[in-house]
C-alpha positions as CSV (number, residue, x, y, z in Angstrom):
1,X,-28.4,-9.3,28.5
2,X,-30.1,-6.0,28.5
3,X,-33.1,-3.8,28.5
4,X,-34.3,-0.4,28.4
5,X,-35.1,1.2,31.1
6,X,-39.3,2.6,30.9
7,X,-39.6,6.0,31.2
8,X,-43.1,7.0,32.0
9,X,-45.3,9.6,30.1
10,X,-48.8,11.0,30.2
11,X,-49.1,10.1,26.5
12,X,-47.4,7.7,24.8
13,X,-50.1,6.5,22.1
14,X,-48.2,9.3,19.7
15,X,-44.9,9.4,19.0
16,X,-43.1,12.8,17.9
17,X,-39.6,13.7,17.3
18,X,-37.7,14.9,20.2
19,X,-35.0,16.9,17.9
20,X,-34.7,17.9,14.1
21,X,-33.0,14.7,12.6
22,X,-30.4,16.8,10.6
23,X,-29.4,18.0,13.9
24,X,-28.9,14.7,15.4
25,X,-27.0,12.8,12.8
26,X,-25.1,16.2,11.8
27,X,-24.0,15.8,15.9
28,X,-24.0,11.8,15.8
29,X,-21.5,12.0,12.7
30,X,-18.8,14.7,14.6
31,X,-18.9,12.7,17.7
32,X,-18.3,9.8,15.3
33,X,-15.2,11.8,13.3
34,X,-13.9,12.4,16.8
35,X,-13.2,8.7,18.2
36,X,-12.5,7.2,14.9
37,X,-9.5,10.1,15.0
38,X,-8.5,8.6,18.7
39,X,-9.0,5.3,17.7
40,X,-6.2,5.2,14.3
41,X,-3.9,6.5,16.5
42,X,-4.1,3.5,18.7
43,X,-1.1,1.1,18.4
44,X,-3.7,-1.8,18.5
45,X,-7.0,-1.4,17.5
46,X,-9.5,-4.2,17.2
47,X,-10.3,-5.9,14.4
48,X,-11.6,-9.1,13.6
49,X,-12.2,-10.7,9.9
50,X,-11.1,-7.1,9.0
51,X,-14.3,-5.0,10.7
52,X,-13.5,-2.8,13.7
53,X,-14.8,-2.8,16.8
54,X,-15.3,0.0,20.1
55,X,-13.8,-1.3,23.2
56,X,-14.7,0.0,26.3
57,X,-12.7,3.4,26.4
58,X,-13.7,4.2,23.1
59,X,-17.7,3.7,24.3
60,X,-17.1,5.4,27.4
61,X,-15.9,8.5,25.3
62,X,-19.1,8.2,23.2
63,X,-20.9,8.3,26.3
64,X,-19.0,11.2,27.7
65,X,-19.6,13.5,24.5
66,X,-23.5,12.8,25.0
67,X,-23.2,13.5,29.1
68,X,-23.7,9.8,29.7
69,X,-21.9,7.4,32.3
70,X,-21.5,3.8,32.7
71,X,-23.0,3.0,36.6
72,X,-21.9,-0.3,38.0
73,X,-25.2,-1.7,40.4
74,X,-23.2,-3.0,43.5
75,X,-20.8,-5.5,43.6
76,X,-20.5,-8.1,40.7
77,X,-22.2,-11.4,41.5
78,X,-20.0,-14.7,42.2
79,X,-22.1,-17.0,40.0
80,X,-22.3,-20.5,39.3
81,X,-23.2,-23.3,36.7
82,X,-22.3,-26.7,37.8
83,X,-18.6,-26.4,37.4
84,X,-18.6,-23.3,35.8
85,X,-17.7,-20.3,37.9
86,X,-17.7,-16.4,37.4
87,X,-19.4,-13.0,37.8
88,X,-22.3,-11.0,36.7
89,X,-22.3,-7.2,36.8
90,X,-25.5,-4.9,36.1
91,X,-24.7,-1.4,34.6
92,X,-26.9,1.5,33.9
93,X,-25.9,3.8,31.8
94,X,-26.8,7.4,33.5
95,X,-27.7,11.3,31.7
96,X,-25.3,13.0,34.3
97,X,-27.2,16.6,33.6
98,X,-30.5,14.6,35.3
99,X,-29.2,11.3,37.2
100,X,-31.5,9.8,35.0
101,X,-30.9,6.6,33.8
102,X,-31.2,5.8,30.4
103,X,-30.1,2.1,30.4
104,X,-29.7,-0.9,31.9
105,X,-27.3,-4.1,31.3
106,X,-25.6,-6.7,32.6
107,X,-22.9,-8.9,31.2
108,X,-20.8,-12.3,32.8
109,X,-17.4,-13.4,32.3
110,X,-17.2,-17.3,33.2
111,X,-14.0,-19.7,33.3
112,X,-15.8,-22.0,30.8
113,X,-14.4,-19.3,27.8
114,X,-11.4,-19.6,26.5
115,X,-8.6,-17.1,27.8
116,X,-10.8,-17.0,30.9
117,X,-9.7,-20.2,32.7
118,X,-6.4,-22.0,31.8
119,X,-3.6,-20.0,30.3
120,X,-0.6,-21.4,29.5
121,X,2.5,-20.1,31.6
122,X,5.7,-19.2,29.3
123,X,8.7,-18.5,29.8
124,X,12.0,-17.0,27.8
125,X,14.5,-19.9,27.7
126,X,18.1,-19.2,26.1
127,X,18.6,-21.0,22.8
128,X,21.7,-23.4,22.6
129,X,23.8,-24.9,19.8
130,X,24.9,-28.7,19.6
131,X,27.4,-28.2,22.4
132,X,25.3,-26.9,24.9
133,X,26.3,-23.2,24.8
134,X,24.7,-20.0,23.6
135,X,23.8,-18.6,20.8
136,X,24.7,-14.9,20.3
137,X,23.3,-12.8,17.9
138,X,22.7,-8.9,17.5
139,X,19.8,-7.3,17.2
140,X,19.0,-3.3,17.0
141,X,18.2,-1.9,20.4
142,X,16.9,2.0,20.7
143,X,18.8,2.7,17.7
144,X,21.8,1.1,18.6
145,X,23.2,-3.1,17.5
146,X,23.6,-4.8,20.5
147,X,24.9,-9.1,20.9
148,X,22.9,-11.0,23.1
149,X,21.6,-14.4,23.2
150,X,19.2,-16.0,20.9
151,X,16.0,-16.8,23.2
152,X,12.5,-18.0,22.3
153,X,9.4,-18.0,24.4
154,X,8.6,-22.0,25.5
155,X,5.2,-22.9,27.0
156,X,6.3,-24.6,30.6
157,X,2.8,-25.2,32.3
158,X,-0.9,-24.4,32.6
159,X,-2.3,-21.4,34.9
160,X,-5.9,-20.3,36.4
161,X,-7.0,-16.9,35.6
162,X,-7.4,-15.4,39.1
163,X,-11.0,-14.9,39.8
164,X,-10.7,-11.3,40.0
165,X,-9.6,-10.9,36.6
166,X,-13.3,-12.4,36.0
167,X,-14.8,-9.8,38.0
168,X,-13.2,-7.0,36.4
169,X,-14.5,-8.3,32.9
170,X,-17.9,-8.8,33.5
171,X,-17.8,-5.0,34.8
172,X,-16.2,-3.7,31.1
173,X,-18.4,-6.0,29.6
174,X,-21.6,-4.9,31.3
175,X,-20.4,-1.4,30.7
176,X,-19.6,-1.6,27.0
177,X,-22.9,-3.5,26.7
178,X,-24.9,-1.0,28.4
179,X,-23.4,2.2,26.3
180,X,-23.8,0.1,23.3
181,X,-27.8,0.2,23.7
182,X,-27.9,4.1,23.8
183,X,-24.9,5.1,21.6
184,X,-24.6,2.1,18.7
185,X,-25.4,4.7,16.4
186,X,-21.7,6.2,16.9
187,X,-19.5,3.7,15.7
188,X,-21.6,2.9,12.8
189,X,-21.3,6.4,11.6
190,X,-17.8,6.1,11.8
191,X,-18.1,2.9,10.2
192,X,-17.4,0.4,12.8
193,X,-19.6,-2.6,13.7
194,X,-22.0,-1.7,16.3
195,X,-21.1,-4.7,18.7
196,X,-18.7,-4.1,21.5
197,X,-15.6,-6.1,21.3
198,X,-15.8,-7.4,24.4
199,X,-19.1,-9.4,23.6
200,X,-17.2,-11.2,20.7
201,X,-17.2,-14.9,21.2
202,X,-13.5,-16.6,21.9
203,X,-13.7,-18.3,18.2
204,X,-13.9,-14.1,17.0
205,X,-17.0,-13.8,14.9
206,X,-20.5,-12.5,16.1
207,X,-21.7,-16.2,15.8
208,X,-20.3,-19.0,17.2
209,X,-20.9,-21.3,14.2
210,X,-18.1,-19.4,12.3
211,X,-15.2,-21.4,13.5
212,X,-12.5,-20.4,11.0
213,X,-12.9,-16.2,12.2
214,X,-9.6,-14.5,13.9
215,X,-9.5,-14.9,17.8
216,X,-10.9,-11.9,19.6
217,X,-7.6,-10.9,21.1
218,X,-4.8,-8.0,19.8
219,X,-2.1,-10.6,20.3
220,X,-3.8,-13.0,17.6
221,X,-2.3,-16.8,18.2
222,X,0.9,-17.2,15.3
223,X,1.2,-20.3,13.4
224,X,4.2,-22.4,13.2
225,X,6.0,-20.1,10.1
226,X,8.4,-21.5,8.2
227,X,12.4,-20.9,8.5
228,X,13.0,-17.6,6.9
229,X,15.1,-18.0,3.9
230,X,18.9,-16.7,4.1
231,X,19.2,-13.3,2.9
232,X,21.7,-12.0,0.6
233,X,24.6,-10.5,2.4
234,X,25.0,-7.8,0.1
235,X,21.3,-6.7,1.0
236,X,20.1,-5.1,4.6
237,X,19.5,-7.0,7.7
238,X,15.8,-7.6,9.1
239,X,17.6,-4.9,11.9
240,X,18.3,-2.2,9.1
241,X,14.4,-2.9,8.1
242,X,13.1,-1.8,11.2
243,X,15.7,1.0,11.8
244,X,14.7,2.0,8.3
245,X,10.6,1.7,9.1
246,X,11.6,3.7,12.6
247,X,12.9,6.2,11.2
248,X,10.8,6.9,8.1
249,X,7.7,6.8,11.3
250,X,9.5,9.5,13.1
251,X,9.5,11.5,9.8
252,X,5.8,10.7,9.1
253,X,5.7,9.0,6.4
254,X,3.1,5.7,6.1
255,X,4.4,2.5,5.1
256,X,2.7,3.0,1.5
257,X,5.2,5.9,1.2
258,X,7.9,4.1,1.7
259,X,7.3,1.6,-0.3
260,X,7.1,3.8,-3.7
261,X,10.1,5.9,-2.8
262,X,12.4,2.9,-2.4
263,X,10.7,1.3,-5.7
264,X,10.9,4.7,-7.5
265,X,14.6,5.6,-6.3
266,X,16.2,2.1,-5.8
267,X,17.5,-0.9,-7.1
268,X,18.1,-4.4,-6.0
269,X,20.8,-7.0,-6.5
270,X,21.8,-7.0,-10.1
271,X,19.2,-3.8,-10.9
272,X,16.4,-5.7,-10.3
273,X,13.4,-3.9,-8.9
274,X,12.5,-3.8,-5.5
275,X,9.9,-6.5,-4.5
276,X,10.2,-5.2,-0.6
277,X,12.7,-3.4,1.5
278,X,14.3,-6.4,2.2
279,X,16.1,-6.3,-1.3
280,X,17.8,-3.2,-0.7
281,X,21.3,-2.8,-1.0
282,X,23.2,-2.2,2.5
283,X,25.3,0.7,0.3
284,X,21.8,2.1,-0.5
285,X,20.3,2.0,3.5
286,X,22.4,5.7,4.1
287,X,21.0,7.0,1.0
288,X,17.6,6.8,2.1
289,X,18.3,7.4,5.2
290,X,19.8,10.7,4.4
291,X,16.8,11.6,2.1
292,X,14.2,11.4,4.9
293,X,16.1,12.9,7.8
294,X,20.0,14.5,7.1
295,X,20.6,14.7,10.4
296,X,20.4,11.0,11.0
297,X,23.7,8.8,11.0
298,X,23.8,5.2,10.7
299,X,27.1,3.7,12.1
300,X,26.7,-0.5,10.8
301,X,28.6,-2.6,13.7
302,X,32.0,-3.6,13.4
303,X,32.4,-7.4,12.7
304,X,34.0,-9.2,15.3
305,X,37.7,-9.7,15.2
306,X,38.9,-12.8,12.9
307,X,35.3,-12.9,11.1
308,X,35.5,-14.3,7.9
309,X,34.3,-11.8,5.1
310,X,30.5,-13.3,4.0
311,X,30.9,-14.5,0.2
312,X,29.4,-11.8,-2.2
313,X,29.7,-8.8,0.2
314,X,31.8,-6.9,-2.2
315,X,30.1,-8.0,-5.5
């Protein structure tokens, strides 16, 4: 909930422009450029039903670039509805040259939504074979294959989200709301939607009668995925896949890139062509390797002693 703050003048039956328009949206559009260059470098940015979103930090820069601060109003307010329980925080938003204040919001977080009262507890449990014992299996760690056990991540209770945690959020959210009223201009320019993403319902759209939209969360909820299908031993590993993808990142290259150079300098079992890095040939993973950075060496781990050669590994 919000509304702008009246700012009283001796005239106001005519309305004139404050500053030459080119001027403003020739300024609007390089604060734009500048975020949306912080924001694609962000490991996880947030998007839901592919349209991106500011979150706080990225309106608070807007707000900085224009000499404008988000100013929390006292404590937040402990609030109830029946059962319901949570806070309300009132934000201005405030011309630091001035002190004026240019806005006013305020925002609630409640434990009636949906990450913001149960969550369930997990925890990593080791995965065991018919007899009761572990599973070993190597995976690549900083560069290097290491054994350890198979584990998976198994729900083992229910947890409240500690009030505090509510507190906190309906500060952001009042914050992000309040910038939001004075700056929505920005992100649109840089061709973002102009709501923040912390004012995205817990089913992810705008609306809540869109029930099929992406969870507003960077850790989107997996579906049960089918058993992978086994690979061909004469092709790599999903380990040499990511030490392949690491290494092409440190070089610079964009997953696009790598795509067309294994597809224009590669072949897969039999010559077929490439359909995805997972077809390449283990002989071919030094090649490329090699080709993006010589000074790279990839050392495959030793089997372990008695292993029985995989069928096909030399044809």
């Amino acid at each position: 909930m919000a509304d702008l703050v009246h700012v009283a003048d001796e005239d106001v039956s005519l309305l004139s422009i404050a500053d030459d328009p080119a001027n403003v949206i020739a300024q609007a559009r390089e604060v734009a450029q500048a975020i949306m260059s912080l924001i694609l470098k962000k490991p996880k940015q947030i998007i839901f039903n592919g349209e991106k979103y500011f979150e706080n930090d990225d309106w608070v820069m807007a707000g900085k670039m224009y000499g404008i601060v988000p100013r929390i109003l006292g404590e937040p307010e402990y609030v109830e509805f029946g059962d319901v329980k949570g806070f309300k925080a009132v934000c201005e938003a405030v011309l630091v040259a001035t002190d004026q204040v240019v806005g006013r919001a305020y925002a609630m977080c409640l434990n009636d939504e949906e990450n913001w009262g149960d969550r369930p507890k997990y925890e990593w449990k080791d995965v065991l074979d018919s007899e009761g014992k572990k599973i070993w299996e190597e995976k690549l760690i900083k560069g290097k294959m290491k054994k350890l056990p198979k584990s998976e991540k198994v729900q083992v209770g229910v947890v409240k989200v500690p009030l505090f945690q509510l507190m906190s959020m309906s500060q952001t959210r009042a914050s992000s709301k309040v910038l939001s009223m004075v700056l929505k201009f920005v992100p649109v320019l840089a061709g973002f939607k102009p709501t923040p993403a912390e004012e995205i319902p817990n089913d992810g759209s705008e609306f809540s009668h869109e029930p099929d939209a992406d969870r507003p969360t960077r850790a989107k909820r997996k579906e049960p995925q089918a058993e992978e299908k086994p690979r061909d031993p004469d092709c790599i590993t999903r380990e040499d896949q990511t030490l392949l993808y690491t290494v092409a990142t440190k070089c610079k290259l964009s997953h696009d890139e790598v795509k067309a150079k294994l597809q224009a300098e590669f072949k897969g079992k039999d010559g077929q062509p490439l359909k995805s890095s997972a077809d390449m040939l283990k002989k071919d993973l030094q090649i490329f390797l090699d080709s993006v950075d010589s000074k790279f060496q990839f050392h495959p781990p030793a089997p372990p002693e008695n292993a029985q050669e995989e069928p096909g590994a030399n044809g």
